[in-house]
C-alpha positions in Angstrom: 0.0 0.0 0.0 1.4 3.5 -0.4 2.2 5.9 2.1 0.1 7.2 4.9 -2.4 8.3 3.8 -2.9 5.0 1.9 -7.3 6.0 1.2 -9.4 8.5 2.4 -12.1 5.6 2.8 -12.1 1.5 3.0 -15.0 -0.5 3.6 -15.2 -4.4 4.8 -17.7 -6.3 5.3 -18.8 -9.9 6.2 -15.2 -10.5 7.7 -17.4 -13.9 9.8 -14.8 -13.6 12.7 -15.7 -16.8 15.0 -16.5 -19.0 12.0 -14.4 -21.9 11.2 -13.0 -21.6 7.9 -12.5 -17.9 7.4 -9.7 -16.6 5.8 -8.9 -14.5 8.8 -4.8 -14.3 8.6 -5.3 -12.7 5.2 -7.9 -10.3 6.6 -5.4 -9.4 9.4 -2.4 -8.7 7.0 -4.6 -6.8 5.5 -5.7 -4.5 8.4 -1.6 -4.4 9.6 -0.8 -2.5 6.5 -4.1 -0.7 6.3 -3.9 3.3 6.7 -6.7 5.6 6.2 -9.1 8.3 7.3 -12.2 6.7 7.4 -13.0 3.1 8.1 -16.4 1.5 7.5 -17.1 -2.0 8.9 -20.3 -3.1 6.9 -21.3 -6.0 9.2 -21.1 -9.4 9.8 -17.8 -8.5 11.4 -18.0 -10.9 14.0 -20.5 -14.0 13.5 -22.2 -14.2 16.5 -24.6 -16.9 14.9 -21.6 -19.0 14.3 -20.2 -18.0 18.3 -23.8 -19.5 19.3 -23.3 -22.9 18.1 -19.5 -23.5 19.3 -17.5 -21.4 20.5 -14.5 -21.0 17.7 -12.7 -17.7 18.5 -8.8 -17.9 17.8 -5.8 -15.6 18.6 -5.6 -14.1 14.9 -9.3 -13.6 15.7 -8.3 -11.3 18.7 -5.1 -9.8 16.6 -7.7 -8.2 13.6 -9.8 -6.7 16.5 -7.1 -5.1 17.7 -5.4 -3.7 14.3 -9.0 -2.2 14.1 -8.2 -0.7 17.9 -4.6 0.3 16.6 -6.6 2.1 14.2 -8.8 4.2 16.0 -5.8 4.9 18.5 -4.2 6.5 15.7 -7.1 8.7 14.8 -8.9 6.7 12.0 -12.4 7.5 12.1 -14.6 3.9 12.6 -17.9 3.3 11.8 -19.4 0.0 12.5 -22.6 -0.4 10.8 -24.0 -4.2 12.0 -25.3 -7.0 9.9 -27.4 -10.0 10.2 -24.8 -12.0 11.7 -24.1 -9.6 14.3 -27.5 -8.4 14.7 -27.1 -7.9 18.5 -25.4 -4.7 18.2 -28.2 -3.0 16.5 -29.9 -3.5 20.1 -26.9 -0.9 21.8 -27.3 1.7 18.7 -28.4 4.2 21.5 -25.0 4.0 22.9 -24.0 5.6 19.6 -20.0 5.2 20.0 -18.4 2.4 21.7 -14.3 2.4 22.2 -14.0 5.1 19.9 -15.9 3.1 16.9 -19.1 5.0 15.9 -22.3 2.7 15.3 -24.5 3.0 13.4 -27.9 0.7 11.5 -27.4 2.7 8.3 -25.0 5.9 7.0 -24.5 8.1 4.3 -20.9 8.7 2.8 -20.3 12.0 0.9 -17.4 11.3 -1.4 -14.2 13.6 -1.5 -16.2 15.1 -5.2 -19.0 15.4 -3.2 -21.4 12.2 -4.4 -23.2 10.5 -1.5 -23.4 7.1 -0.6 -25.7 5.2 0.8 -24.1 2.4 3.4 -25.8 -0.5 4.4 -24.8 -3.9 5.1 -28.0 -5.0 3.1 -29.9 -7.7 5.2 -32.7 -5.9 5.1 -33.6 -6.5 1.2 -33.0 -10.3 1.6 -36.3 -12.2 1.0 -34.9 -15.4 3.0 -33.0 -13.6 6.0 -36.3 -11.5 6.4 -38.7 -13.7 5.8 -37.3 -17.3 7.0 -34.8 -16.9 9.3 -34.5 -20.2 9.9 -33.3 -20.8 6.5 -31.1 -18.6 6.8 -29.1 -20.0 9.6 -29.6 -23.3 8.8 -27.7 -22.9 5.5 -25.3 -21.1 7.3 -24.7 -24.1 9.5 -24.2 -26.1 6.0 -21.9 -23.6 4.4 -19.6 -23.1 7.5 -19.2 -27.0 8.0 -18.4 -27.4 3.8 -15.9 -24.5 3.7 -13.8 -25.9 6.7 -14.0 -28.7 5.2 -13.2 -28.1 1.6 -9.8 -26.1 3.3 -8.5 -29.4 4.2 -9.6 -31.2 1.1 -7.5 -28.2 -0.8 -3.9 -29.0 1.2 -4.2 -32.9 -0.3 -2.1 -32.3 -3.5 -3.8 -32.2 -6.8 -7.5 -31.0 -5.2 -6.4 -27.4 -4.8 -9.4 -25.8 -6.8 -11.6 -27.7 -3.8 -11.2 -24.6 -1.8 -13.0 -22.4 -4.1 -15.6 -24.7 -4.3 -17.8 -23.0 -1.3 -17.9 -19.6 -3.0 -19.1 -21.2 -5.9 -21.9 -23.0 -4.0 -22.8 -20.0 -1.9 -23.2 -17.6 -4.9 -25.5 -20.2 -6.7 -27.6 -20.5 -3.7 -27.6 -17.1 -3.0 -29.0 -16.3 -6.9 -31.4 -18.8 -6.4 -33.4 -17.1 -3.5 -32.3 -13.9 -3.2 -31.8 -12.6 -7.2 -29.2 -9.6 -7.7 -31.0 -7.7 -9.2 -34.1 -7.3 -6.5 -31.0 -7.0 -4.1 -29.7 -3.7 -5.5 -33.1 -2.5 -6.6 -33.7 -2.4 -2.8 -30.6 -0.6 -2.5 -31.5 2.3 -5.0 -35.0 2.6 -3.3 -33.1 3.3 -0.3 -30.3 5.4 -1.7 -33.1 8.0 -3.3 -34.6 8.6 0.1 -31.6 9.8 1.0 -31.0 11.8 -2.2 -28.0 9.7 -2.6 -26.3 8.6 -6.0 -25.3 5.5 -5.2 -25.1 2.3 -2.2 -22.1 0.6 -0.7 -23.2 -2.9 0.7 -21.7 -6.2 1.9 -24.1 -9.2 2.8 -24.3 -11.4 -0.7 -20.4 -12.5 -0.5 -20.3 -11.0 -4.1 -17.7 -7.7 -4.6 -19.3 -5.3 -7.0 -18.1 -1.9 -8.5 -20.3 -0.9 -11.7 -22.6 2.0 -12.5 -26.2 1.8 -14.3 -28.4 4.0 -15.4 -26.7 6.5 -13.4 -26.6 4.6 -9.9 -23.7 3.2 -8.6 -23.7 -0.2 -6.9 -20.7 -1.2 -4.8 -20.1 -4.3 -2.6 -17.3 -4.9 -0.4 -17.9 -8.4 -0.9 -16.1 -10.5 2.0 -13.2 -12.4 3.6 -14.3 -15.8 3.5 -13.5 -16.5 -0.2 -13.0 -13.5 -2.1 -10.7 -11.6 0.3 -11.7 -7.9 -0.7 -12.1 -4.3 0.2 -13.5 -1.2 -1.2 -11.4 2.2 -1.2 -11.9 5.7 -1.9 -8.9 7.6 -2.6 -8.6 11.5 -2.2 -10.3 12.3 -5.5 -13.6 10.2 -4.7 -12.6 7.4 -6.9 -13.7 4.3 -6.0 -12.0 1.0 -6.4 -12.0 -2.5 -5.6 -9.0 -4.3 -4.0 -8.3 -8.2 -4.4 -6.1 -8.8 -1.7 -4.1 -12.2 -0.8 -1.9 -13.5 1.9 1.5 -12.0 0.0 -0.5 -8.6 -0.6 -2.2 -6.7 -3.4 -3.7 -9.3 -5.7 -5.5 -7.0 -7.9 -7.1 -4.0 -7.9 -10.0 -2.5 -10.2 -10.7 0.7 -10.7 -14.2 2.5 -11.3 -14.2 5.5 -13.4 -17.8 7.6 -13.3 
């Protein structure tokens, strides 16, 4: 990353701290080298619904929570807006700022060339998280236990591409009940209230930087599979970064 400031802005979402299988030592290289003004966490930071079943909470685990702390020590602005998966801090949002990390159900983002942004973790415009809870958790329960272990299947030699099998399951499942497109159409509902020209999400697992018909549509996407992050730099541009254990994997750009 470049010099400090690295971004004006990063968001991360659906980082799933406390479920087995997470790709949690990338996420915390990632947040060692991480400098910026602003730092959105767009829920399902820690998965509370996964701490409820067993208790799975390891010392790199404890080490990202605390890059976040470093973080805010050294003046970063945090907001933590809360997801499904940590639903339980939308019942202290009254206590407005907790260890120096601002919370918050939904905010609004104005850009350094002045566009706002809607921010949501996006929960809210799923059919089956809203409507069938049970569902919802229950598949969680499936894709937690398959992606720990499709990690060990990966390490036998020859069955590498068996660890991006779960991402590949989770996106088909995912397009099956809960269709993009009704998923960002929520989103621009929302956005307009707000007189906002765009939305920043997380929720689907799916990272997402494209503009239509004048709306743009970003998604951090996560750190389970995909290993990503969202940045705005100190011209407003957004882009998306692919990161991986040895660094920057990729990065994509959006130009409006």
């Amino acid at each position: 990353m470049k010099a400090h400031p690295a971004f004006r802005t990063v968001f991360i979402s659906d980082t799933h701290l406390g479920m087995t299988g997470v790709r949690h030592r990338t996420l915390l290289s990632f947040l060692e080298k991480l400098s910026c003004e602003t730092l959105y966490l767009v829920g399902d930071i820690v998965d509370v619904w996964a701490l409820q079943r067993h208790w799975h909470w390891s010392a790199t685990d404890d080490a990202c929570l605390m890059q976040v702390e470093r973080l805010v020590k050294a003046g970063t602005r945090v907001v933590y807006i809360p997801g499904n998966h940590d639903d339980v801090v939308r019942n202290v949002l009254h206590v407005e700022r907790f260890r120096g990390v601002e919370l918050r159900l939904n905010d609004t983002h104005l850009l350094a060339d002045g566009r706002r942004m809607y921010v949501t973790h996006g929960d809210q415009f799923d059919a089956v998280t809203q409507n069938m809870e049970w569902l919802s958790r229950f598949g969680h329960v499936l894709y937690e236990g398959y992606t720990a272990m499709m990690r060990q299947v990966a390490r036998v030699p020859g069955l590498s591409w068996a660890e991006n099998l779960p991402a590949h399951v989770k996106s088909l499942s995912k397009r099956i009940f809960q269709p993009q497109g009704a998923f960002e159409r929520g989103l621009k509902q929302e956005a307009s209230a707000v007189d906002a020209v765009g939305a920043i999400a997380g929720h689907i697992h799916r990272p997402a930087l494209n503009t239509k018909e004048g709306f743009v549509y970003a998604n951090c996407g996560d750190w389970v599979e995909a290993c990503t992050a969202l940045v705005e730099d100190e011209a407003g541009r957004l882009s998306l970064l692919y990161w991986s254990d040895e660094g920057l994997a990729e990065e994509k750009e959006y130009v409006a």
